[in-house]
N, C-alpha and C positions, 0 to 999 in steps of 0.2 A: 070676109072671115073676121073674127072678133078676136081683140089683143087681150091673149092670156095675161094675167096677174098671179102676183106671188100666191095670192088666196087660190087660184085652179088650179094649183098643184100639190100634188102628197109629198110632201120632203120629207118626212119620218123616215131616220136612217138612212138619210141619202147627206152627201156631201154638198153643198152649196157654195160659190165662190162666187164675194158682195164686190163689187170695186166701190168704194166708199173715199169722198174727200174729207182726209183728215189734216189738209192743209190749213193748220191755224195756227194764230198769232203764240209767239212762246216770249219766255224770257229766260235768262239767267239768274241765281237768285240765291246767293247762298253757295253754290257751286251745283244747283240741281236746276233743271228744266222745268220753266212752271209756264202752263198752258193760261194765255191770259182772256182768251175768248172761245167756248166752249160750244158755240153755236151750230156749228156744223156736224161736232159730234152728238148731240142733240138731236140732234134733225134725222140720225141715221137709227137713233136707236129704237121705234116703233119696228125696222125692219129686222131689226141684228134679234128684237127680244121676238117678236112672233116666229121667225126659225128657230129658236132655241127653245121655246114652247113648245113646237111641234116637232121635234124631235128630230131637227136638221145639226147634222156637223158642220159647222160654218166657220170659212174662212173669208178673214178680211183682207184684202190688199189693199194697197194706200202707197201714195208717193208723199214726200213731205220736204219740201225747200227743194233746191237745187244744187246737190251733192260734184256736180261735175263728172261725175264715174267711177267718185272715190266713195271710200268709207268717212264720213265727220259727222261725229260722235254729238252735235249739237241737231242735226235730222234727223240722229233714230227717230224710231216708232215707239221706242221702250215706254217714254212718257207718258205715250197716247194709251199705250195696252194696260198699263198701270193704273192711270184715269179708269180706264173702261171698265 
């Protein structure tokens, strides 16, 4: 049996959910979060723009540092979505 690809499917109007690593380098910087190596997000976005193209509602998930199980406000994702 042959391994479908994101190209053998209709996503038009379907929901899509990517697991995408957006674990990258950041800094502090001014008192704002600045992404210092963009590489990985890079890497993701051939997939992110072809569903979006094709008419997929797509959701990102992503982990980013190692929050402990708490909320700190230097892990959000805001940075990453704001880049994107």
């Amino acid at each position: 049996m042959a391994k479908l690809t994101l190209r053998d499917l209709d996503v038009r109007g379907k929901r899509v959910l990517v697991r995408v690593d957006f674990n990258v380098p950041t800094e502090m910087r001014g008192g704002n979060i600045r992404i210092t190596d963009d590489t990985r997000i890079r890497e993701s976005l051939p997939t992110i723009n072809y569903l979006r193209e094709h008419g997929a509602k797509t959701i990102l998930v992503s982990h980013f540092g190692r929050p402990k199980g708490k909320r700190v406000q230097k892990y959000s994702l805001r940075p990453i979505g704001d880049y994107l």
